[in-house]
C-alpha positions, 0 to 999 in steps of 0.5 A: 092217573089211576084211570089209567090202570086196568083194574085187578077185577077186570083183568089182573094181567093187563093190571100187572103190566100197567103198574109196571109202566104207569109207575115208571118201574120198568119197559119193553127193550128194542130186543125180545124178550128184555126189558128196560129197568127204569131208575124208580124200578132200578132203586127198588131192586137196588134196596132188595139188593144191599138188605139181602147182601147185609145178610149174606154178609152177616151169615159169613158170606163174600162177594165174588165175580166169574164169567158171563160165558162158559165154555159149552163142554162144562155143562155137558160135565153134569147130565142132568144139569145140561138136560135141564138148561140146554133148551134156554141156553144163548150160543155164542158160535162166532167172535167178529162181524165185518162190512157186508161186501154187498153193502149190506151193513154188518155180517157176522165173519165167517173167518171168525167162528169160535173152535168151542161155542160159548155159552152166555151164562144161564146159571154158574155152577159149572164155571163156578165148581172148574174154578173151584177145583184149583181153589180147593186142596186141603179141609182148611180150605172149607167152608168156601162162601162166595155170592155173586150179582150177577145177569143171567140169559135164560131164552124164554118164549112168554116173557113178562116183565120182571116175573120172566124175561130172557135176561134178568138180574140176581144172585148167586150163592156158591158153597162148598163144605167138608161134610153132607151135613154142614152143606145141607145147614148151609141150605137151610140157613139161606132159606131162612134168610129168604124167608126173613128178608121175605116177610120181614123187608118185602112184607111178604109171607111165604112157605118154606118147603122142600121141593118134588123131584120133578120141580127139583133144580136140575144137578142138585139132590134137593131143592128148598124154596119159599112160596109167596101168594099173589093177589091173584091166587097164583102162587109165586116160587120167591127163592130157591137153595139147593142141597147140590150133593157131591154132583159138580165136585164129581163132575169138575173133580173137586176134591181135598183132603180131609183131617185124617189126610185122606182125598174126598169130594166137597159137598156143595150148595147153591142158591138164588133170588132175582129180579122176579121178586120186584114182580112179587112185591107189585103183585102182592101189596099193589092196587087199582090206584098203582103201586104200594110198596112197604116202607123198609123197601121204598127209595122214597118213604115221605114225600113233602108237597108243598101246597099250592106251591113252594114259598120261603114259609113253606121251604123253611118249615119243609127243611126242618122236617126234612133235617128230623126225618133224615136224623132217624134215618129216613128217606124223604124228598121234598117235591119242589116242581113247580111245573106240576099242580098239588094234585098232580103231584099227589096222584103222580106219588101215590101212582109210585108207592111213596108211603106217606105224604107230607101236604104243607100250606100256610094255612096248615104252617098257621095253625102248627100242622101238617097234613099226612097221608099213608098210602096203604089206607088212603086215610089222612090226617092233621099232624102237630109239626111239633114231634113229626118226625116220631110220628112219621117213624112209627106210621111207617113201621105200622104201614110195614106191618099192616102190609104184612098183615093185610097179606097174611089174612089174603094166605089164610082166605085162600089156603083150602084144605080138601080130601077128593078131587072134585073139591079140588078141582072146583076151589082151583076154578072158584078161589085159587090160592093154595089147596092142600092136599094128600099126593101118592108121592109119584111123579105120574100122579103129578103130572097127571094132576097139572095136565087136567088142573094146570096146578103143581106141587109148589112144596112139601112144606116143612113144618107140614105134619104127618097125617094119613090120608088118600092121594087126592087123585089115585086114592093110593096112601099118602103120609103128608099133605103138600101144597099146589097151586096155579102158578108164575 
């Protein structure tokens, strides 16, 4: 199977598709531009999905759900918002099709066309802040926390599957608040969330950092966001939380009344991670053999091969371990097709990500062992069945945060520090990865820089010092370094 895979050397783009198809996570649809979630791709995401509502949930959040459509007068209610959106937004203009008169099949009725175009929802703000003004009347009413999973329609023209396609799935927070300073706490404690679930569930390390006002989301007055570092050295935009001001309560008159009885705009925020992050997990952890993923994340985190096939013996013993494996609450399967041999079987579960794998003969059942294999380091070793389900508990929590590590030392190796433009430049062309460097605050400079190097300003990062130092282009004063990289 593995032969089957481009290797990452050879052309890292054409690797990413083929861990995608090979590992059965996903596929091309029959419409452009959309795909194909397939059911390991699907269960993948669902375990993103439920950790991340988890912690949505704990920080105080519920779940609600609001229209696919929305009237197209709503994102001409905030200028910026609809200039930003406008170039991939989905039109609905007619509401019924009919039999072709000429035989034909179907056509669209042109009796039917729409009295207002309806917009297939690219983002929700808009519909989301109309409803809100008839939920909100009084400071009791606040703070209002509500999240969706939702789809979205984006028009792309370069789609790839999971990292950007046309229709993708996510989340949406949607926050309203009393005050400029609980909405902007809101903000950053839904990027600390990304960023846990980040480093903590996908094995992921990321930066957390603000973003320029040219990458800024289009309606909001700042925009925070957590980088990640692909194999590659592209960097990938992981999560975004927007501190929207008072911008669609203005636009949608959202206003309550405050503890001195008085009439003020809420203050708003909003946030989001989609299905880009599977993308981010293949790219990160994967490998010319197929896909790695980290064990908090996987559907199957141990799979049992019966060796060369199932027999009564063998079922018995697997049956056990199974029973103690699943007591501490991890997910194993035990692979009883007898249509496939223990090498297929083996290359077939390691092209999938399967953590680790449990090889069980009766020659091992003999002697009181089985064998394991983690799929992170390819090692293997016997293990006394006796206590294998300890064992097995402690493998995974190393495998998660050897995954981790292995990607911390990948950050670190391609993280440069440079101060003049020839430097940065030929590290972008020799290693990639993240350059810092000193930038003179402009949106031209900015520009400028992407126009002759194809990098941007991933972030400003948080935890960034102060520090004199000369725009790595323009040579003007610069008070911080920020972050840039080629970039998904």
């Amino acid at each position: 199977m593995a032969k089957e895979i481009t290797s990452r050397d050879q052309d890292y783009s054409q690797w990413y598709v083929d861990i995608v198809k090979k590992a059965n996570l996903a596929e091309h649809s029959a419409v452009r531009g959309c795909m194909v979630i397939k059911p390991h791709g699907y269960a993948v995401w669902e375990n993103m999905r439920d950790q991340l509502d988890r912690m949505f949930k704990d920080t105080g959040h519920v779940n609600a759900y609001f229209p696919l459509f929305i009237p197209k007068s709503f994102l001409s209610k905030e200028a910026q918002h609809v200039e930003g959106f406008a170039k991939e937004c989905a039109v609905i203009t007619h509401h019924r099709l009919m039999n072709d008169p000429n035989g034909g099949g179907v056509v669209v009725d042109p009796d039917s066309k729409l009295e207002e175009e309806l917009i297939v929802r690219p983002t929700s703000e808009t519909i989301i802040w109309d409803t809100y003004r008839t939920w909100i009347n009084s400071y009791r009413d606040l703070p209002l926390l509500i999240n969706q999973w939702a789809n979205v329609v984006r028009w792309e023209m370069r789609t790839r599957l999971f990292l950007r396609t046309t229709e993708f799935l996510w989340q949406e927070g949607h926050t309203a608040h009393a005050t400029k300073e609980e909405a902007i706490e809101e903000t950053l404690t839904i990027l600390d969330v990304y960023a846990k679930f980040a480093e903590e569930y996908m094995a992921m390390p990321v930066i957390k950092g603000i973003k320029t006002a040219n990458e800024r989301f289009a309606g909001a007055d700042e925009t925070y966001c957590i980088e990640a570092l692909m194999q590659d050295g592209k960097a990938l935009q992981a999560g975004t939380s927007h501190f929207l001001g008072q911008n669609f309560a203005k636009a949608f008159d959202v206003k309550f009344l405050n503890e001195n009885n008085e009439q003020e705009y809420v203050w708003a925020s909003s946030w989001g991670v989609s299905t880009r992050l599977v993308g981010g997990l293949i790219m990160t952890h994967s490998d010319d053999d197929g896909l790695v993923l980290p064990p908090k994340l996987a559907p199957t985190q141990v799979i049992i091969v019966p060796i060369p096939k199932p027999a009564a013996e063998i079922d018995e013993a697997a049956e056990k371990i199974m029973n103690a494996l699943r007591a501490k609450g991890i997910r194993v399967k035990y692979d009883t097709d007898q249509k496939k041999r223990p090498g297929f079987k083996f290359a077939e579960h390691e092209m999938h990500g399967t953590p680790i794998r449990l090889g069980i003969g009766a020659r091992d059942l003999a002697n009181g062992q089985v064998e394991v294999a983690r799929r992170d380091t390819k090692d293997k070793t016997n293990q006394p069945v006796e206590g294998i389900a300890d064992y097995v508990a402690n493998l995974l929590d190393e495998i998660q945060q050897n995954l981790f590590n292995r990607a911390v030392q990948y950050r670190a190796d391609h993280t440069t520090t440079v101060d003049n433009f020839d430097d940065f430049q030929s590290v972008l062309d020799s290693k990639g990865g993240f350059v810092s460097a000193h930038w003179d605050g402009t949106t031209e400079t900015e520009l400028k820089i992407k126009e002759l190097t194809k990098a941007t300003i991933r972030c400003i990062p948080l935890d960034g010092e102060l520090e004199d130092g000369k725009c790595v282009l323009t040579g003007k004063p610069s008070r911080q370094r920020v972050l840039f990289a080629r970039a998904y």
